[in-house]
C-alpha positions in Angstrom: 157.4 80.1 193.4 153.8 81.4 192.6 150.8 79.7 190.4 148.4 81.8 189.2 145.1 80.5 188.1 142.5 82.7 186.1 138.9 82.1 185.6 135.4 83.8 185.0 136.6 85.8 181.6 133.6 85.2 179.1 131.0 87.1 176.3 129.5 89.8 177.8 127.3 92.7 175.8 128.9 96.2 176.5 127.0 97.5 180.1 127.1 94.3 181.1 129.6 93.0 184.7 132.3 90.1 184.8 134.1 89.4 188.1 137.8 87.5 187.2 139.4 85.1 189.9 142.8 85.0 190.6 143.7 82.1 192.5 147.5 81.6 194.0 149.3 78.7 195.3 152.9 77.9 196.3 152.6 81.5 198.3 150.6 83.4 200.1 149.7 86.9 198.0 149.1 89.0 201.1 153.0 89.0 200.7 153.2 90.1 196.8 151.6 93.3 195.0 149.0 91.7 192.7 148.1 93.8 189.6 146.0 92.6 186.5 147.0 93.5 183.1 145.3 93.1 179.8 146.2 92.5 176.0 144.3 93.2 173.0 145.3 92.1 169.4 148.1 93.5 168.0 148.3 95.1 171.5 151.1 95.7 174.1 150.1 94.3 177.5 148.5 97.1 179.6 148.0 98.0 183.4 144.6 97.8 184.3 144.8 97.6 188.4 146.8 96.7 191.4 146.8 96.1 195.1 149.6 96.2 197.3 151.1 94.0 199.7 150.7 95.8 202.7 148.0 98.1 203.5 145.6 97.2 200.6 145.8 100.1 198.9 144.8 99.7 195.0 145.9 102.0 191.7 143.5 101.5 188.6 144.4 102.9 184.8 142.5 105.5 183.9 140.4 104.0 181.7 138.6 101.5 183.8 138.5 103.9 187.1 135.3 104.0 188.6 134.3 100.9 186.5 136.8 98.3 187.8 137.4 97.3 191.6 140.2 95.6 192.2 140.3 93.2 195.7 141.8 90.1 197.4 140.8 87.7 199.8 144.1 86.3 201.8 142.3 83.4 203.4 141.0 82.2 200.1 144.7 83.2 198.2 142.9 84.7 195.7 142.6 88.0 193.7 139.5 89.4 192.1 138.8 92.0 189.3 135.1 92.9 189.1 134.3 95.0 186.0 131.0 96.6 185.9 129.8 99.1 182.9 132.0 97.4 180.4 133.0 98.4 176.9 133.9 96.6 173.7 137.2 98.1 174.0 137.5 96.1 177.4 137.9 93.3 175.2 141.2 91.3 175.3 143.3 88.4 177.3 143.4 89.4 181.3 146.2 88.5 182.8 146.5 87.7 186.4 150.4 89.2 188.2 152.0 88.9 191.6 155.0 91.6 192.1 157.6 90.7 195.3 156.7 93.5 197.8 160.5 95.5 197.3 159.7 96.0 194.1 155.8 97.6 194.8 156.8 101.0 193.3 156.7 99.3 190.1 153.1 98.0 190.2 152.0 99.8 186.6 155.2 97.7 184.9 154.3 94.6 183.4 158.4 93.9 183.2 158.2 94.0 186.8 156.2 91.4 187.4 157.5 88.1 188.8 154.7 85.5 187.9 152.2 85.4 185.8 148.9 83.5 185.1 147.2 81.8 182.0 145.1 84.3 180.9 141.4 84.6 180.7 139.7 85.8 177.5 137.0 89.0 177.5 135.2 89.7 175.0 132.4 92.6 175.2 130.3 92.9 172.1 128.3 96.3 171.2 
């Protein structure tokens, strides 16, 4: 079993930078492919970015590449999204997701996903 934990969503004017936390216990995440998701009103939950397991290596949606940098920290068990230049369509619930390490091919489907965090609301006004 995995808890996920997020924090630092907030109001933010469109240019403007948040940095989300993820932070895990019952399990290490170095062992799970950690993605983050997001879900407007009205919405279907999307991909926004992942990092797998092994290696580190990170997949973004096209629509917040070169924006968003997707990272982890092992020794702290924690996951971070830092989103720089952001839009009012940014805005919407970001969800934090740990993915068991077979099933890594998978990282853009939210179905895939074992556990799942809160949420953290981000709103970007214009």
């Amino acid at each position: 079993q995995v808890q996920l934990v997020e924090s630092g969503g907030g109001l933010v004017q469109a240019g403007g930078s948040l940095r989300l936390s993820c932070v895990a216990s019952g399990r290490t995440v170095s062992t799970y492919t950690m993605g983050w998701f997001r879900q407007a009103p009205a919405k279907e939950r999307e991909f926004v970015a992942a990092i797998i397991w092994s290696g580190g290596n990170t997949y973004y949606a096209d629509s917040v590449k070169g924006r968003f940098t997707i990272s982890r920290d092992n020794a702290k068990n924690t996951v971070y999204l830092q989103m720089n230049s952001l839009k009012p369509e940014d805005t919407a619930v970001y969800y934090c997701a740990a993915l068991y390490a077979r099933d890594t091919y998978y990282y853009s489907r939210a179905q895939s996903y074992n556990y799942w965090g809160q949420g953290t609301q981000v709103t970007v006004s214009s």
